[in-house]
C-alpha positions as CSV (number, residue, x, y, z in Angstrom):
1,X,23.2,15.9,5.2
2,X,26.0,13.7,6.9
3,X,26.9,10.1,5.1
4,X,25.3,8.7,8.6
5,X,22.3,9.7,7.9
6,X,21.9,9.7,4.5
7,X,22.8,5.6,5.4
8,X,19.5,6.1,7.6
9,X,17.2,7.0,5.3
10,X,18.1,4.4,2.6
11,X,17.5,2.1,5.3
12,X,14.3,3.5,5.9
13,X,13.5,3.8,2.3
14,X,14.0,0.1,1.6
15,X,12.0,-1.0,4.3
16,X,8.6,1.6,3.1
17,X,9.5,-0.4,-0.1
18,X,9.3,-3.8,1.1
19,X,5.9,-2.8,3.3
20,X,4.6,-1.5,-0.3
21,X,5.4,-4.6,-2.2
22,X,3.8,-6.4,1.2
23,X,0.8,-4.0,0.6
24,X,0.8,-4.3,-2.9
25,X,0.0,-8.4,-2.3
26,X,-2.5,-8.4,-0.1
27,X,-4.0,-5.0,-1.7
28,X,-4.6,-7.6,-5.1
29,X,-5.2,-10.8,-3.7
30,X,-8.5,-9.0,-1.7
31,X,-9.2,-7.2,-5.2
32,X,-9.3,-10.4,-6.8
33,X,-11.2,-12.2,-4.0
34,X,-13.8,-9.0,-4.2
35,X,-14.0,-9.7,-8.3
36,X,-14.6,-13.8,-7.5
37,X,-17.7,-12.9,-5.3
38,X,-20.9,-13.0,-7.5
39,X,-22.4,-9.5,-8.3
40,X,-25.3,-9.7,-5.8
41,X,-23.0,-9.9,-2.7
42,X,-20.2,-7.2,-4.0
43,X,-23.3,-4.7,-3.1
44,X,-23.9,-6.5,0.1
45,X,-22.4,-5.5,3.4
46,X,-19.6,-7.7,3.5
47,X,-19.3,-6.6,-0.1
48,X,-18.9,-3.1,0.4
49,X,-16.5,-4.1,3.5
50,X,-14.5,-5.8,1.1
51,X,-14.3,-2.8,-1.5
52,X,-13.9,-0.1,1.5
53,X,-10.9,-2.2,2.9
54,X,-9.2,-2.0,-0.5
55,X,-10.1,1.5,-1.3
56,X,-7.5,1.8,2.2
57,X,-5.1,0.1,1.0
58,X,-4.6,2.1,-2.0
59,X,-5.0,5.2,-0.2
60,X,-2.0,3.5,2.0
61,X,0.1,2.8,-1.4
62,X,-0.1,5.9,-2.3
63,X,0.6,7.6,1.1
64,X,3.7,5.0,1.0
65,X,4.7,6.0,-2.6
66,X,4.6,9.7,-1.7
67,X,6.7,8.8,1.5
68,X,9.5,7.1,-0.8
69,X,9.4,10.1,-3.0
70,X,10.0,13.1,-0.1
71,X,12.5,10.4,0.9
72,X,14.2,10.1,-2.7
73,X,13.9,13.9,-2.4
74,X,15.5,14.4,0.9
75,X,18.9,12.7,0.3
């Protein structure tokens, strides 16, 4: 791999890394409003919404992570 492109994809790595970090924020501060809501509505609708949408996002973190690493592995 040329210096051009290896240039490229530490360009591209650093931006996956600053969408994680992004991710990373909004996947805790829905965590935390999920933990704030009492008990009997984290097994309501909106509840389960709330936990599905994070479950996502974690899947997405991970997928992100992975991403960095084939990156990291690539170069």
């Amino acid at each position: 791999m040329n210096k051009q492109r290896r240039k490229e994809l530490d360009t591209i790595y650093r931006k996956i890394e600053n969408l994680l970090q992004d991710l990373e924020t909004v996947c805790g501060e829905e965590q935390d409003a999920y933990d704030n809501i009492p008990e009997n509505l984290q097994d309501s609708e909106r509840g389960e919404t709330m936990y599905n949408a994070i479950d996502n996002m974690e899947s997405a973190l991970s997928s992100l992570e992975e991403a960095m690493d084939y990156i990291q592995e690539a170069v």
